[in-house]
N, C-alpha and C positions, 0 to 999 in steps of 0.2 A: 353618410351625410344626413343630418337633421332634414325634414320636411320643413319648408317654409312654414310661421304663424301667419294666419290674416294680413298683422301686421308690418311684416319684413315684405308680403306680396306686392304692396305698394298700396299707393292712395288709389291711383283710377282702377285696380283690380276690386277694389274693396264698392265702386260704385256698380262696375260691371254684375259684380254679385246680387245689390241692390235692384240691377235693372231684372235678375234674374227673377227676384223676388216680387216685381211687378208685373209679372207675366205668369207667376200664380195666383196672384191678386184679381189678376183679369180673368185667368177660367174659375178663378172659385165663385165670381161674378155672375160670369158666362150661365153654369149651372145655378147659380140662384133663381138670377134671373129671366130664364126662359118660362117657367111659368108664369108669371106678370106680364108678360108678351102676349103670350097666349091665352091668356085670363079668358076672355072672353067667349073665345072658340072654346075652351076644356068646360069651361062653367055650364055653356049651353049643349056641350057635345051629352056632358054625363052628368045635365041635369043640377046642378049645383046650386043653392040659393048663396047673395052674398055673402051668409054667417057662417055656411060652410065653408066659403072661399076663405073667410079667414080663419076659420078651424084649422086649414091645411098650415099657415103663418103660425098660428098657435103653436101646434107641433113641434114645424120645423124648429121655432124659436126656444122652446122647450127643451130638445133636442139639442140642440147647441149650447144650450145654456148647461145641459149634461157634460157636453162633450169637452166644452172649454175647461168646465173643471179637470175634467178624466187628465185632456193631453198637458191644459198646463201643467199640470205633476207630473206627468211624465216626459214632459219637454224639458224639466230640470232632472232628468234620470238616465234618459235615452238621450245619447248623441243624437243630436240634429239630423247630422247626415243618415238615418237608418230611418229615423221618425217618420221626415218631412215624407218624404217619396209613399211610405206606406198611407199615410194619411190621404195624399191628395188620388194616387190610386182609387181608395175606395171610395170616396166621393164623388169620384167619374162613373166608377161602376153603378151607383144610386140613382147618378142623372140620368144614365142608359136606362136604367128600371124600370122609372120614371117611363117615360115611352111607350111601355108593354102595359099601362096599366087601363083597367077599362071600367073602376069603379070607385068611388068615393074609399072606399077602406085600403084598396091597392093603391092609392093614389096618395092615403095618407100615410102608411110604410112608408113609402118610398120617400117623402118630405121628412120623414123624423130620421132613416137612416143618412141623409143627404146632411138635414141642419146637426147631426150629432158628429161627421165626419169632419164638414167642412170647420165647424171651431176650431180644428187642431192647427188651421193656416195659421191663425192668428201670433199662437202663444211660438209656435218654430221661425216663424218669419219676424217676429221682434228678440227672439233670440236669437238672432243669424244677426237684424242690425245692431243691436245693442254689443255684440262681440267685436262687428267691425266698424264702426264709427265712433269718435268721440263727441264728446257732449254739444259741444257746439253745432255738429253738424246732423245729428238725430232726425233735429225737428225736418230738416231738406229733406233728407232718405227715410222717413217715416209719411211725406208727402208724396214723392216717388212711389214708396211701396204701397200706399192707397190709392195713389190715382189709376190703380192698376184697376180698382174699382170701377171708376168711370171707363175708362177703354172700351172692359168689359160690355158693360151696360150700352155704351155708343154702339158695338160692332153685333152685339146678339140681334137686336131689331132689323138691322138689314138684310144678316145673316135670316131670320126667319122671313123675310119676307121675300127673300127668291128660296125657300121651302116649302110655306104655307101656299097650298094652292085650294083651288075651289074646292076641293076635296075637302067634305068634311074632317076627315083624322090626318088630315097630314099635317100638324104641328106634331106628329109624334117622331115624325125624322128630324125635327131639332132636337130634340133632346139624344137620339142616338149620335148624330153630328156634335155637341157641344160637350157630349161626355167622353167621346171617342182623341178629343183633341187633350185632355189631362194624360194619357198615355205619353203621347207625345215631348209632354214636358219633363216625366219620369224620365223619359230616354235621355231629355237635355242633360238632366241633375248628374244623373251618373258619367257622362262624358265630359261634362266640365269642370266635376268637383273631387278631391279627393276625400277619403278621409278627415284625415292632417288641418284638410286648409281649415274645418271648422272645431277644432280640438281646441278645447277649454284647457289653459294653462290655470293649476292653482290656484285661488285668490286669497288672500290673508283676511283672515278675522280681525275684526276689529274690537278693541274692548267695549265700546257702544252698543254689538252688534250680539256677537253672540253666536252668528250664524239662525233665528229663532225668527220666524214670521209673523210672531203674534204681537210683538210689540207695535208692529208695524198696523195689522189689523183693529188694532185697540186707538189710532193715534187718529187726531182731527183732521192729519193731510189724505188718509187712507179716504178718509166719509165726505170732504169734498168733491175727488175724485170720484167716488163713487156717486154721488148725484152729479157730478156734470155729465157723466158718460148715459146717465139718463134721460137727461132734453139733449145731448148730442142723437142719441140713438131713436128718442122717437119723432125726429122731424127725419132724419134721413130715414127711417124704414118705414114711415105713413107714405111719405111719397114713394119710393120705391116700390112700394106693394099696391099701391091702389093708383099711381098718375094713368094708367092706361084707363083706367074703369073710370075715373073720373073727365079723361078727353073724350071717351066715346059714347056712354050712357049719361053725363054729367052735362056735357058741354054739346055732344051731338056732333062731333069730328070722325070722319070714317077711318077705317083700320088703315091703312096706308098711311094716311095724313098723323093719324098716331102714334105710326111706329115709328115713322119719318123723324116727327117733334121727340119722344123719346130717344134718340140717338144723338142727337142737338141737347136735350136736357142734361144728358151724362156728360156732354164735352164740355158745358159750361161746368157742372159739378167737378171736372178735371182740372178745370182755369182755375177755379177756385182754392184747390186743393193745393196745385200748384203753386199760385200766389200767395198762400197759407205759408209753404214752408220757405219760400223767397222773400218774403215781409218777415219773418222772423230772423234770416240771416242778416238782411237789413239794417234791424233794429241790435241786434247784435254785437255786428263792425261798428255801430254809433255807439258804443260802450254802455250797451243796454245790459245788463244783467240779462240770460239767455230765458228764465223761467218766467220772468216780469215780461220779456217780448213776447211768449207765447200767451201771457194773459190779455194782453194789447189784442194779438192775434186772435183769439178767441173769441173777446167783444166784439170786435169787428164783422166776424162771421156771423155774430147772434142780430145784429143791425140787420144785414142780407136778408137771413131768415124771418124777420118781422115784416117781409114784405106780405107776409099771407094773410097782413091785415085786410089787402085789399081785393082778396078773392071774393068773398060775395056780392063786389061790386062790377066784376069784370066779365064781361058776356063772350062767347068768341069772338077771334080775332087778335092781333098782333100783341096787342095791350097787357091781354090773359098770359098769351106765350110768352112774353118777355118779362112778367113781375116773377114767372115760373122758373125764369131761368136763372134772374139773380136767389130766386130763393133758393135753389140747386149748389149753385157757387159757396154761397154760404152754407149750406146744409155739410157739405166734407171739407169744406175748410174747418171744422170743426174737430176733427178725428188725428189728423198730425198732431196738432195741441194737446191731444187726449193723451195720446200715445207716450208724448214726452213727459209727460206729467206724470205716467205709471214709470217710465223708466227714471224718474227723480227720486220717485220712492224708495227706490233700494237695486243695490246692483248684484245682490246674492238670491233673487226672489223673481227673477222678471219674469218667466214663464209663467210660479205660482197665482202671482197676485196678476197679472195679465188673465188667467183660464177664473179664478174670483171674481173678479170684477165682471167680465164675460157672463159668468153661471147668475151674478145677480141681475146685470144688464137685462139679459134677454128672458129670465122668468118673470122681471118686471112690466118689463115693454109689451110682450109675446098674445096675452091676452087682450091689447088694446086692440087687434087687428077683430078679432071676434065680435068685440063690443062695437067696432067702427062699423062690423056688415051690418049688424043689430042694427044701428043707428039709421046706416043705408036705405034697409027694408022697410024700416018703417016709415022715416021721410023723405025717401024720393032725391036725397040730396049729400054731396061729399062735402060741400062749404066749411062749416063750420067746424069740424076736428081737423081739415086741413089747416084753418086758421090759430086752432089753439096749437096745433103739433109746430108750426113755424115759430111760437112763443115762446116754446119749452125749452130751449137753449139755455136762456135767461137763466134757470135753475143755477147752473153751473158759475155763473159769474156770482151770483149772489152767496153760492158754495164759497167758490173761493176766496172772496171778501172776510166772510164772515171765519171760515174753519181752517182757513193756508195764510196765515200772516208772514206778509214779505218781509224774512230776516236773511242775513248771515249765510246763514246754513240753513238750508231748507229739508236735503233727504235725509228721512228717519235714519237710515244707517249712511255713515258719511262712508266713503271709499275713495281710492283711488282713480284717478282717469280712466277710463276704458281702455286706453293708449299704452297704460302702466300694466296690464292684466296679460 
């Protein structure tokens, strides 16, 4: 007897998987984000100035930007099911490293072997949705699979702070804790998945198509996409990397009250993310064309983000937290959009052009974090690139205006349904 496809497994099997894929979403978070937690205590423990701090961002983002080329090519070569597990393996093992390490050079190993693993999440876990969802319902399960983001982020803070005790080195047992729980997940994949369930049936060439990436890399929807994934990436990864150094050195909030507001900041980034892919289904069932709702979608979340107009004006207190929190909302409500938008491009390529866009993303972005400690060091203040970084979305709308004209037919290679594959 045939192994079931994806497809014959059912529709809520096909979410079940999707939640599974948010729950690696969450520890690949988990380990991101524990240094940013601990910023402060590692920076002071081993001596760090803020432009070192961002050297380590540097790296990592470097590193990923390696790495997303590396696995997208090989996420359209190697079965999913062999890839994913190996990949998220060793990016646990990095974070554990992490932990052992007692000097600026061991500290940055361990960030570049960490951000070169973790890009592999990306390009397998949009080819796991892109296999089992059809078009319509992407953008919801590409929100799901990011909001695993936020989780993350929400639960690492707490989690370090019944860790981090008065002891100066003990942030180093979150990272042994936070990389020890990726095993965990390995164990899930192989007991609830077979083979089978993620096995690519055939797809038909089209005469458009060709089977050939490059037409696709040559075309103006390729180079909108690629600038919007640019202000999407550097207001989510300025806040990410620096909200902790900017409530504590910035604003004068103690590390509790910090890490506290950080776990709140990721749940609103959750709401948002979520509203993201539920405003698009929305606009959808109102016989919205599904690529035009995600543009809708998109402006929307760049509106949020412009709240960091109003950071240099806001001193602590509730005011600060809360323009913090919509700008969080909007900051990954941005990324479901994104997501959908590469998988319009082409349905023979998505791992490729996902690990591309990735290797440009984050060689572009990666050094902003360097130039921001620069910035730091010498005026006393996080304000103003927090401001420009909540602006940068905008990019992307003006991308899409100008280089994605709303026709017809919009992806480079037209295809069948996902449903049809």
């Amino acid at each position: 007897m045939n192994p079931l496809s994806p497809k014959q497994r059912g529709h809520s099997w096909r979410w079940w998987i999707t939640g599974l894929l948010l729950l690696a979403t969450t520890i690949n978070y988990m380990d991101r984000v524990t240094l940013a937690n601990a910023s402060v205590r590692v920076t002071t423990e081993l001596g760090l100035t803020n432009s070192q701090y961002g050297m380590l961002e540097l790296t990592f983002g470097w590193a990923f930007a390696i790495g997303s080329l590396v696995f997208g090519f090989l996420s359209d070569r190697i079965p999913v099911y062999t890839l994913y597990p190996i990949i998220l393996a060793a990016w646990s093992s990095a974070g554990i490293a992490t932990g052992w390490s007692h000097g600026f050079t061991e500290m940055v190993v361990c960030r570049t072997l960490l951000g070169f693993f973790e890009a592999g999440h990306w390009p397998c876990a949009l080819k796991t949705t892109f296999q089992l969802l059809d078009q319509k319902d992407r953008t919801m399960g590409n929100s799901v699979l990011q909001s695993g983001a936020s989780i993350g982020a929400v639960i690492t803070p707490q989690l370090m702070k019944l860790l981090m005790t008065s002891e100066n080195d003990s942030w180093r047992k979150a990272f042994f804790v936070v990389g020890a729980v990726g095993f965990v997940w390995v164990l899930a994949w192989f007991i609830f998945l077979r083979p089978a369930d993620l096995r690519e049936d055939p797809k038909p060439k089209t005469p458009q198509s060709g089977g050939s990436i490059w037409p696709i890399l040559k075309s103006r929807n390729f180079w909108a996409v690629a600038l919007l994934i640019v202000g999407a990436q550097t207001v989510w990864h300025i806040y990410r990397v620096w909200l902790m150094k900017f409530l504590q050195n910035g604003r004068g909030y103690e590390e509790a009250a910090a890490l506290n507001f950080n776990s709140l900041y990721y749940i609103a980034t959750d709401v948002g993310c979520l509203l993201a892919g539920a405003a698009s289904l929305w606009l959808v069932r109102r016989k919205n064309d599904p690529h035009q709702a995600r543009r809708i979608v998109y402006a929307l979340g760049c509106i949020l983000t412009s709240f960091s107009l109003f950071i240099p004006w806001l001193e602590q207190g509730w005011l600060l937290l809360l323009n913090l929190l919509i700008i969080g909302a909007g900051a990954l409500a941005l990324f479901p959009c994104y997501y959908s938008f590469v998988q319009d491009l082409s349905n023979e390529h998505v791992g490729r052009l996902t690990g591309i866009l990735s290797l440009w993303v984050w060689a572009v972005t990666s050094p902003m974090h360097q130039i921001f400690g620069a910035i730091v060091d010498t005026t006393k203040s996080y304000d103003r690139v927090l401001l420009l970084a909540g602006l940068a979305p905008w990019i992307g709308v003006f991308a899409l205006k100008l280089l994605w004209p709303i026709t017809k037919h919009r992806a480079v290679h037209p295809s069948p349904e996902p449903s049809k594959i």
